[in-house]
N, C-alpha and C positions, 0 to 999 in steps of 0.2 A: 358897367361893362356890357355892350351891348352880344345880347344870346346870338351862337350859332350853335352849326352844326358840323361836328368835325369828326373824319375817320383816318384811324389812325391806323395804318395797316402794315402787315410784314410777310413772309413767305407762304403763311395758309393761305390767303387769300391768290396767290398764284398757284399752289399746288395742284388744282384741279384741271391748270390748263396742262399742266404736264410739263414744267419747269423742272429740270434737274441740278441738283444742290451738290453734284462734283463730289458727294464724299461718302464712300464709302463705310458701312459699318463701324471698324476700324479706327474710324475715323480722318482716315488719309484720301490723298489724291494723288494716283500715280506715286507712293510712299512716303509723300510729303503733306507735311501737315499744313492745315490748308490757313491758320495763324500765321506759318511763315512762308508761303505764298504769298500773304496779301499783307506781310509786314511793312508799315513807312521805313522802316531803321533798316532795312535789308532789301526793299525790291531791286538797287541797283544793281548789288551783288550778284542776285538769279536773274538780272533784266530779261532773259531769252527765256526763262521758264516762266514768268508771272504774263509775259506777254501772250504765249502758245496757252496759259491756262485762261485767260479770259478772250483769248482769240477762240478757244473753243464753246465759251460760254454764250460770246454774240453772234456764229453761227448757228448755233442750236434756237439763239434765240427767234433765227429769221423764220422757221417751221411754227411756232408757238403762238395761237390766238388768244384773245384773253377769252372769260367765262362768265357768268350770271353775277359774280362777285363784281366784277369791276362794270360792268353793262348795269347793275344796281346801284351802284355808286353813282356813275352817271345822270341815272335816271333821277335821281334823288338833290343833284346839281341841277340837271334842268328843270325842274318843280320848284324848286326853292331859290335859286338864284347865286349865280357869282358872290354875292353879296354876305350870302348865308352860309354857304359852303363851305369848309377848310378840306381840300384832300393831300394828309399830310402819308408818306409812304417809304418806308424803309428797304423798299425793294427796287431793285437796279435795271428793271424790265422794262420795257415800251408798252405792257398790256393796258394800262391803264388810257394811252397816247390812242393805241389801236381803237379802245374802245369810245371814242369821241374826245376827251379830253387834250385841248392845249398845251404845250408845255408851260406854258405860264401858269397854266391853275392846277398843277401838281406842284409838292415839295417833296421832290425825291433828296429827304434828307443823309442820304448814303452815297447820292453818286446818282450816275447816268449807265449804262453800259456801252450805247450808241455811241458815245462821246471819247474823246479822247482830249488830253490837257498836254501842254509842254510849261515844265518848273522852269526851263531858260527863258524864256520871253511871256509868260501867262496868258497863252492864247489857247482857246477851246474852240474845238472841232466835230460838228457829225461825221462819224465814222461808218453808221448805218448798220448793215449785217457784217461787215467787209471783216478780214485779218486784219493786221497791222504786219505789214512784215519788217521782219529787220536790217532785212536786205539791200531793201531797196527805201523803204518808206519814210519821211520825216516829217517833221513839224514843217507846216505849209507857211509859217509864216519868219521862222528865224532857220531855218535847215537843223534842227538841232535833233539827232537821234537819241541819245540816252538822256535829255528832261523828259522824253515822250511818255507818260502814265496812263492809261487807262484812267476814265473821270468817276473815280472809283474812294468813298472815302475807305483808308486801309488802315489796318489797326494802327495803332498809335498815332494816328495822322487827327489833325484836328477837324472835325466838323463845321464846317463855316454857316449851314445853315441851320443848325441846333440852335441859336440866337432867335431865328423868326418864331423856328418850330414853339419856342418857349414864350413866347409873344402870343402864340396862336391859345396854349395852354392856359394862358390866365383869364381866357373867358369860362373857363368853369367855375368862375366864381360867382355868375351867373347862372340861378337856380334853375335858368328856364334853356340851358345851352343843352344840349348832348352830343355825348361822347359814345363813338361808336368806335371799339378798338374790335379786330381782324386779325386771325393770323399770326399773333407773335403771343412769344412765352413770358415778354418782358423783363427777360437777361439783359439785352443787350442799350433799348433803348430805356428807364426803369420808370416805366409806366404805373404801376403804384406809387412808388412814389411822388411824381408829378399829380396825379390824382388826389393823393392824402384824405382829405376832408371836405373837398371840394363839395358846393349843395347841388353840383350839375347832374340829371340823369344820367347814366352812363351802360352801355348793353356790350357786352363779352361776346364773341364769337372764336372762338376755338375747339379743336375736334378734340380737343382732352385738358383736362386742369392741369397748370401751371401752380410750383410753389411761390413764384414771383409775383404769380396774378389772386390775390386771398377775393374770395369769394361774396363777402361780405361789403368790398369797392361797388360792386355793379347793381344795378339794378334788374336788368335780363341778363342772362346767360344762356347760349346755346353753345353746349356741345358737342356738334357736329359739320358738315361740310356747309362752307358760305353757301354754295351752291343750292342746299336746302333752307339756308336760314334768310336768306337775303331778304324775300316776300313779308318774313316774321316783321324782321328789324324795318322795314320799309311802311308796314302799318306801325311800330311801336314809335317811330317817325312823326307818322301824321298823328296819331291820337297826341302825343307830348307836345308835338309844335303847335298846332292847330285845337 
């Protein structure tokens, strides 16, 4: 299996741009839980509030630059190549796009934000910073209001590209590959697990330990903000690869 190099990123790694996560202490959003906001079994039911909650989420997003996290990531695609790179990413942001990246060389395996899909006719849309309103606005290619979702995977909803992502994961079987995980606690996507036994180098970045993430997986670990580790992991890069 031929070596890369693959980052695998989630929320930390935007926090520093100033990305807000909609949820309160609490745990709610406007008193609703933000599991059934973004239910597959249920979004049609609240169609007008899953719409207004991520209509304010791609607003907000249009203010938000990205930061040293993703501008390192980059930098680290352009030294090594298309070829070498995997930027796999759990987060629904444009930062990564903003910071030089194509969309073809991200795998934003959760979704777009930009983007909008219609379930009647399976046609996807940039939507940009804009709202989607309900008023007025449709699927541009079959007029269909209530297929229109947000390009967003929602819980229960299947992942369609969890398939490559797991494609990308099996060159850690390759001693000389590494794994640069960012940002997530590994709940959601279960990143220990995929890792197991794997003989790939592998470096932690998170501002605090996860019980998901056991500490004995990695080979570095930094916890603290990408923003100070980036330089780190970017030399632990060239010494491993080179």
């Amino acid at each position: 299996m031929q070596k890369k190099i693959i980052f695998f990123s989630g929320p930390g790694i935007s926090a520093p741009s100033g990305i807000k996560t909609f949820r309160d202490a609490d745990g709610l959003w406007e008193n609703h839980k933000i599991e059934d906001v973004c239910n597959f079994n249920t979004w049609k039911k609240i169609f007008e509030l899953v719409h207004k909650f991520y209509n304010a989420r791609r607003v907000q997003l249009k203010d938000v630059k990205p930061n040293e996290g993703h501008f390192g990531v980059r930098r680290v695609f352009e030294k090594y190549g298309k070829e070498n790179v995997v930027n796999i990413t759990q987060n629904v942001d444009d930062l990564f796009e903003q910071a030089g990246f194509q969309n073809d060389e991200i795998l934003h395996v959760h979704g777009e934000l930009t983007k909008m899909q219609c379930f009647a006719c399976g046609n996807v849309w940039d939507i940009g910073y804009n709202e989607f309103d309900i008023s007025k606005d449709r699927c541009p290619k079959c007029n269909s209001l209530k297929g229109v979702k947000p390009k967003i995977v929602f819980f229960n909803e299947s992942a369609p590209l969890y398939r490559e992502m797991m494609k990308y994961f099996d060159h850690l079987s390759n001693p000389n590959t590494i794994l640069v995980v960012i940002g997530t606690m590994g709940n959601v996507v279960p990143i220990a697990y995929l890792i197991g036994n794997t003989p790939a180098k592998k470096i932690l970045c998170n501002k605090e330990p996860s019980e998901h993430l056991p500490e004995h997986l990695f080979d570095k670990i930094y916890y603290e903000s990408i923003e100070d580790a980036m330089a780190k992991i970017e030399d632990d890069i060239c010494s491993w690869w080179e």
